[in-house]
C-alpha positions as CSV (number, residue, x, y, z in Angstrom):
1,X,0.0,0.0,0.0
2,X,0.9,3.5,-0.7
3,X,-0.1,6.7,1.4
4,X,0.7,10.6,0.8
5,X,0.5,12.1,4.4
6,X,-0.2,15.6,3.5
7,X,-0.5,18.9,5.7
8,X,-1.3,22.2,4.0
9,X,-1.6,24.6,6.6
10,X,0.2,25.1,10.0
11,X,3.4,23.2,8.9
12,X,5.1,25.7,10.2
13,X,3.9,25.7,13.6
14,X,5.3,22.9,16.2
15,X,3.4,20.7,17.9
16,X,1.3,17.6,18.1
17,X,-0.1,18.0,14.9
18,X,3.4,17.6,13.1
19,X,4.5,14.6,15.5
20,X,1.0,12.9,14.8
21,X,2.4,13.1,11.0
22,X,5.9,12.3,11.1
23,X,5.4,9.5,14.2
24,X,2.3,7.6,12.3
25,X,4.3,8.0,8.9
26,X,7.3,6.2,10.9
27,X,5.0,3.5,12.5
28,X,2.9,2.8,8.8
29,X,6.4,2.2,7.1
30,X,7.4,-0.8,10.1
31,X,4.0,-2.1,9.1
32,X,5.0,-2.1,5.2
33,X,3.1,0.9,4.0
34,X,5.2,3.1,1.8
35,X,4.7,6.4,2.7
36,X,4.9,10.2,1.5
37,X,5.3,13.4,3.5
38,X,3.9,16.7,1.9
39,X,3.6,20.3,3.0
40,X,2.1,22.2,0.1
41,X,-1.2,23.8,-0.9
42,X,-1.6,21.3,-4.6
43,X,-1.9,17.8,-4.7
44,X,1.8,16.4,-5.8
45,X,1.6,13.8,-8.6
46,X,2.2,10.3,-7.3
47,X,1.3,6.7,-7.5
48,X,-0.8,6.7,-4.0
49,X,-3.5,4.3,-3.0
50,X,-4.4,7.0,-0.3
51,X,-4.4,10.6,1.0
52,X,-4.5,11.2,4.5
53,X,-4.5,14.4,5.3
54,X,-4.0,16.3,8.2
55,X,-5.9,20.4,7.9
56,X,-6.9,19.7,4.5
57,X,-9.6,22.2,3.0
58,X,-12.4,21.0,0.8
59,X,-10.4,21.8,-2.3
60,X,-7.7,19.7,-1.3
61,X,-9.9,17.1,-0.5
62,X,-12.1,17.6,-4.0
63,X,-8.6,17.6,-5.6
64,X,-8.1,14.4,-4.3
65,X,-10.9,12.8,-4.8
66,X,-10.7,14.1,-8.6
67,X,-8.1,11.7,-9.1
68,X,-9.6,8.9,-8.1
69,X,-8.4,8.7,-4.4
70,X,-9.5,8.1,-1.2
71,X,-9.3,10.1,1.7
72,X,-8.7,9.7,4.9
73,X,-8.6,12.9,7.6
74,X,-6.7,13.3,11.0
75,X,-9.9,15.9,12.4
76,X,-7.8,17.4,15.6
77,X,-11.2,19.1,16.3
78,X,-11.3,20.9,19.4
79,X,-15.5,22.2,19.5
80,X,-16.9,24.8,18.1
81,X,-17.5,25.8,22.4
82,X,-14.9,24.2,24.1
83,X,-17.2,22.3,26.0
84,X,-16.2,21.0,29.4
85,X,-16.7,17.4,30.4
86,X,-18.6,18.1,32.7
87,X,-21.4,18.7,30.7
88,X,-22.3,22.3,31.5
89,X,-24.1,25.3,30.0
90,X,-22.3,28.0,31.7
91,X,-20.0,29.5,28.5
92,X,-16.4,28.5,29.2
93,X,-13.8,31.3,29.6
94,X,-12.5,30.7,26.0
95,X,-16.3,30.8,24.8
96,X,-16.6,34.5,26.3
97,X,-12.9,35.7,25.2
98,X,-14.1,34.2,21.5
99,X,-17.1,36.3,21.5
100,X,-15.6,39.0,22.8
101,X,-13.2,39.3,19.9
102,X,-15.6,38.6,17.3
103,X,-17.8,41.3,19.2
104,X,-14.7,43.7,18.8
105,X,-14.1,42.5,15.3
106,X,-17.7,42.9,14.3
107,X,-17.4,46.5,15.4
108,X,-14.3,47.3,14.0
109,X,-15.6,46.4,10.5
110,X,-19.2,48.4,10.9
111,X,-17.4,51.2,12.1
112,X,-15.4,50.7,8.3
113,X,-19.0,50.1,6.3
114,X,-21.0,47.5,5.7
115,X,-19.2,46.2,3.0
116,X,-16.3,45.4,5.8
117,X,-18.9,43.8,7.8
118,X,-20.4,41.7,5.0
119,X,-16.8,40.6,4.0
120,X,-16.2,39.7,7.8
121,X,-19.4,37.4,7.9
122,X,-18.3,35.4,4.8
123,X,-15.3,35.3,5.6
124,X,-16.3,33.1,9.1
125,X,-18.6,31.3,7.4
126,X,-16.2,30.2,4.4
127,X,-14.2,28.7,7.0
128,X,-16.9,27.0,8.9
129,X,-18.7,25.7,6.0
130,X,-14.9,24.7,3.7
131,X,-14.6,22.4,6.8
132,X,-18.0,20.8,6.9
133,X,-17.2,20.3,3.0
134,X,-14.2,18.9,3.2
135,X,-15.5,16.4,6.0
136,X,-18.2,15.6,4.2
137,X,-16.5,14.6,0.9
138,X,-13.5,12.4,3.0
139,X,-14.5,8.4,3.1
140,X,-13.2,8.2,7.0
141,X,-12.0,10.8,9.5
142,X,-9.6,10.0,12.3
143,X,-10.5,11.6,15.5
144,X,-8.4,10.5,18.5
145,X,-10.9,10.2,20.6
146,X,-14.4,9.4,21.3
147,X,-15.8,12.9,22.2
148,X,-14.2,14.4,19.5
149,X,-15.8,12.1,16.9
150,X,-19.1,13.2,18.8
151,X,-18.9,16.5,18.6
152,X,-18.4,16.4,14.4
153,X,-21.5,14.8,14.6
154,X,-23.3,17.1,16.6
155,X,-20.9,20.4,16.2
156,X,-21.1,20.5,12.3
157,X,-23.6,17.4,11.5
158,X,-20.8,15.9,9.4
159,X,-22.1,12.2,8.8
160,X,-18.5,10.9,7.5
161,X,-17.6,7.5,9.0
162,X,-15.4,7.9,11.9
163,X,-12.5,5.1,13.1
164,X,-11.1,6.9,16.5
165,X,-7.4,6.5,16.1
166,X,-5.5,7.0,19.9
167,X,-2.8,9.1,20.1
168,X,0.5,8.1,20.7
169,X,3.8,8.9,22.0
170,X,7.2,6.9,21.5
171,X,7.2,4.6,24.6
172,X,10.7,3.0,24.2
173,X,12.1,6.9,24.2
174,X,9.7,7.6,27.6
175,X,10.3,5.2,30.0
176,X,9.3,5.7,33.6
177,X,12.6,6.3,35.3
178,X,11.3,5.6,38.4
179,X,14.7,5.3,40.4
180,X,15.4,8.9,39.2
181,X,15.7,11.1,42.4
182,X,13.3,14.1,41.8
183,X,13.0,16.8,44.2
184,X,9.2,17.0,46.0
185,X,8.2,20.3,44.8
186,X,9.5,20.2,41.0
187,X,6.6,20.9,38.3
188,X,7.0,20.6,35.0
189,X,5.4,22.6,32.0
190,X,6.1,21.0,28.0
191,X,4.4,23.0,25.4
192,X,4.2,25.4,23.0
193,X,4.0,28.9,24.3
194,X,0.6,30.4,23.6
195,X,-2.3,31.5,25.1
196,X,-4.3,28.0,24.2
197,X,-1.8,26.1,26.4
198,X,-2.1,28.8,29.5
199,X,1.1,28.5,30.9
200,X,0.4,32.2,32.0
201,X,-2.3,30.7,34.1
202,X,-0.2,28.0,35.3
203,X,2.4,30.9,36.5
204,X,0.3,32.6,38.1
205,X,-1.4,30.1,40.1
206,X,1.6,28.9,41.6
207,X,3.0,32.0,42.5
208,X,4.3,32.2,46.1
209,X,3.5,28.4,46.3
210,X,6.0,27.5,48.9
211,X,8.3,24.5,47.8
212,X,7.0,24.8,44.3
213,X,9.6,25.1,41.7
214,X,7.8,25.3,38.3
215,X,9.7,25.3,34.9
216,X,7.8,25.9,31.6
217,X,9.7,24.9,28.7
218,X,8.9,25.3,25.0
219,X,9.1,27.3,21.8
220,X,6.9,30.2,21.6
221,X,4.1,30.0,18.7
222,X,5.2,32.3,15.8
223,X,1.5,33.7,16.1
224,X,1.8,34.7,19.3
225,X,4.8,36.5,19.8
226,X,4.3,38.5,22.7
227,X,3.1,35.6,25.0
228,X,6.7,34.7,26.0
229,X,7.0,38.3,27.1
230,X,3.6,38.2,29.3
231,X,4.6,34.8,30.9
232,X,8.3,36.5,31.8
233,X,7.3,39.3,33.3
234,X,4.3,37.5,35.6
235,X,7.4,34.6,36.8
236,X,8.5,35.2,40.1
237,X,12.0,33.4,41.6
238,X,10.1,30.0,41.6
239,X,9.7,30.0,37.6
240,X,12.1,29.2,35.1
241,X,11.6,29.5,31.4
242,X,13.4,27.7,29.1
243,X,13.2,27.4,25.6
244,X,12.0,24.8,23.6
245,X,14.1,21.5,23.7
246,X,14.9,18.4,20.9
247,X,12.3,15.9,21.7
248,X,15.3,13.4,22.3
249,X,15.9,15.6,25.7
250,X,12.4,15.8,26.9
251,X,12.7,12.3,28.3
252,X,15.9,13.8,30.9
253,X,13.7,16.8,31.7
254,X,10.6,15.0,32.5
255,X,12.8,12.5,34.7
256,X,13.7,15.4,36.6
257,X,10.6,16.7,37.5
258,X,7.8,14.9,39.7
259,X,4.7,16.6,38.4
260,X,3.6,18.0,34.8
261,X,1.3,20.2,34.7
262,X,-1.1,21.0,31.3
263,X,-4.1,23.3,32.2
264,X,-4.9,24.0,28.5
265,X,-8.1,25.7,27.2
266,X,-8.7,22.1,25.3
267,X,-7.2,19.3,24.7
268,X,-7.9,16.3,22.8
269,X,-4.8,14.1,24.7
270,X,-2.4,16.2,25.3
271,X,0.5,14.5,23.7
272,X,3.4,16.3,26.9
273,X,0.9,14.2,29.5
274,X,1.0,11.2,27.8
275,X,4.9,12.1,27.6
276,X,5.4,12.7,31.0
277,X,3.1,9.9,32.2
278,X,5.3,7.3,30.4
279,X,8.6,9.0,31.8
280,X,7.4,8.5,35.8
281,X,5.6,11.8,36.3
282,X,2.1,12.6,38.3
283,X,0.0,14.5,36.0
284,X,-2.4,17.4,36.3
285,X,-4.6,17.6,32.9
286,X,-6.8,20.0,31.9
287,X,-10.8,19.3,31.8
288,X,-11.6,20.9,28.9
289,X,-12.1,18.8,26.2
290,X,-10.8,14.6,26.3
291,X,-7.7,14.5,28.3
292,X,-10.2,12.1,31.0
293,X,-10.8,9.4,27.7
294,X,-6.9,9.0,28.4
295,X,-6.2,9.4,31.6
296,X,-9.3,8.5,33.5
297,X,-9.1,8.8,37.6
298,X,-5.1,8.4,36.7
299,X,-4.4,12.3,36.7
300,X,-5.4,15.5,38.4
301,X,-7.9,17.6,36.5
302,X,-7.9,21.7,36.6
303,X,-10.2,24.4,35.5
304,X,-7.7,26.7,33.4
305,X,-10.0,29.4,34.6
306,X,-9.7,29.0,38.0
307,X,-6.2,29.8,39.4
308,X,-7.2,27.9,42.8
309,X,-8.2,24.8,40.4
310,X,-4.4,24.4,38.8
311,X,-3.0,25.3,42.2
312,X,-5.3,22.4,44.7
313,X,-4.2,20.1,41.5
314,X,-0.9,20.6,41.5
315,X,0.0,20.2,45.1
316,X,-2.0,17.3,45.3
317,X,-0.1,15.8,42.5
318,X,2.5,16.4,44.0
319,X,1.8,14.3,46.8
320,X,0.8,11.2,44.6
321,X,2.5,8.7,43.3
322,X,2.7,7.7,39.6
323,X,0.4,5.5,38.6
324,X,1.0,1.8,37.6
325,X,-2.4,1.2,36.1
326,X,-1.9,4.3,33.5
327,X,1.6,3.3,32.5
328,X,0.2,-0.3,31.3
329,X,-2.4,1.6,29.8
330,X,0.1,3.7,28.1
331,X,2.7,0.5,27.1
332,X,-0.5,-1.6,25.7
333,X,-2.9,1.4,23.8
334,X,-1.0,4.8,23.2
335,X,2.1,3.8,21.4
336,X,2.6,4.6,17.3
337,X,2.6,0.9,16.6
338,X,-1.1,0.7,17.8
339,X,-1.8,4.2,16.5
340,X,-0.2,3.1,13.3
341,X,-2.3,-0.6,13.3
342,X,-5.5,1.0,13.7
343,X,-4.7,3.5,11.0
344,X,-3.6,1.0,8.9
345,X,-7.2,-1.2,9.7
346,X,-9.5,2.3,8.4
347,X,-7.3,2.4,5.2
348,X,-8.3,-0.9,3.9
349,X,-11.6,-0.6,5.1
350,X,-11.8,2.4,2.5
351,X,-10.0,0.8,0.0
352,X,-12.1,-1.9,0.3
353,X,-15.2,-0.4,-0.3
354,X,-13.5,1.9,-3.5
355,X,-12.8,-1.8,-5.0
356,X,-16.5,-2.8,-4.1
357,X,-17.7,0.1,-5.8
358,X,-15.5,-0.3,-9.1
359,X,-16.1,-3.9,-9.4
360,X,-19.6,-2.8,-9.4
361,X,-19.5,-0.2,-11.7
């Protein structure tokens, strides 16, 4: 079998997106599967049985299918509310920031004239509606987990057959470590720095902790420039900031630290948890979006809104021990060979249904 992994947008920006790409790509080609990697806005020429794409737009995906291939789609959907788990109807802090800016944008373009404002509306709604499209015209999309495939369903009423593929992390280079000596108060931050990941919030609600020695390492998101800045200026003498780090040192770091810490606007997994799980490290998730799917009564969970939430999670953390159960989990259902092997099991289901359909036609 042959597959063209293609991303069109955000190649630039790091993150789980990219390793999803490069580590399923690695995992499909120990399985047999020859595979491509593309960054590019056209449709290279190629002798593919299969496109999986990864942000594809509906012209991508019509461009694809044009040619008389299948695609598949890694959704990395995150809500159109960024619901909480919990179920609630209160709007979420990101909800009211969101319409807050569209309020501000909606201004700024009727103070310019209602042909601003018009442009504005479509604009939004292109993008909304180029998604459903795309979605719609792919044979199988690949949400990682359960509540993600849900919300598709009910968030855009996209009707696309859905095989939820788990996220993965590479569990021969994160091993638990567990005989490393790590200081009691030592909390740990992986991510890219923006405001979805909240490490401001995390700063901030560990300020003055006593014994709490938070570091917050990663490379600041070229959208977001001025984030670094905020999060420097708030860090007090129990904060380090370092910058982002080769993913063949995070295993040292994380063995270093007793506690990671991700109190994210939304996650799907949260690839650094899984990460940090794996290496020996008590975890404090977020509870917006999926993380629980993962990580079930295994982590602490924290309202990134409330700066008491992250702080009560955190120093209860840091007083657990890592958990045996979720590292078994992690070994047996969140590695790239399994990632890979269910990947692999939705591409010849589609396949087989394209040869169904030409025998028949």
């Amino acid at each position: 079998m042959r597959a063209l992994m293609w991303i069109n947008s955000g190649a630039e920006i790091p993150g789980g997106h990219r390793v999803q790409l490069q580590q399923t790509s690695r995992a499909l080609r120990e399985l047999g599967v020859e595979v491509d990697e593309h960054d590019g806005t056209h449709l290279p020429d190629g002798p593919w049985d299969i496109v999986h794409g990864f942000q594809l737009g509906a012209r991508e995906v019509a461009e694809a299918k044009a040619r008389g291939l299948p695609v598949a789609i890694s959704t990395i959907y995150v809500g159109l509310a960024y619901s909480t788990t919990s179920g609630g109807t209160r709007p979420t802090p990101r909800e009211r920031v969101g319409r807050l800016y569209r309020g501000m944008r909606y201004m700024g373009a009727s103070l310019r004239g209602r042909e601003d404002l018009t442009r504005l509306a479509g604009q939004e709604m292109d993008e909304h509606l180029d998604r459903v499209r795309a979605w719609s015209m792919a044979d199988v999309l690949l949400p990682n987990a359960e509540g993600e495939a849900r919300h598709i369903r009910e968030d855009l009423g996209v009707l696309t057959e859905t095989r939820v593929v788990p996220n993965a992390i590479d569990v021969d280079l994160f091993a638990p470590g567990l005989e490393r000596a790590r200081d009691g108060g030592t909390v740990l931050c992986v991510g890219r720095i923006e405001p979805h990941k909240n490490q401001l919030g995390v700063i901030r609600a560990l300020h003055g902790a006593e014994g709490v020695q938070l570091t917050v390492i990663g490379p600041p998101h070229p959208h977001h420039p001025d984030y670094l800045e905020a999060c420097a200026r708030a860090a007090s003498d129990n904060v380090t900031l370092l910058p982002g780090v080769e993913h063949d040192d995070l295993p040292d770091l994380y063995a270093r630290h007793r506690t990671h810490v991700l109190a994210s606007w939304y996650e799907t997994t949260g690839l650094v948890s899984l990460e940090a799980a794996a290496s020996g490290c008590t975890i404090v998730t977020t509870d917006r979006g999926h993380a629980r799917e993962y990580f079930v009564d295994d982590a602490r969970y924290c309202d990134p809104d409330q700066p008491g939430s992250i702080r009560d999670a955190v120093l209860a953390a840091l007083a657990d021990t890592p958990s045996p159960t979720l590292l078994d989990r992690i070994g047996t259902d969140y590695t790239w060979a399994e990632t890979a092997r269910q990947t692999l099991a939705a591409y010849e289901a589609v396949l087989h249904r394209h040869r169904g359909a030409g025998d028949r036609g």
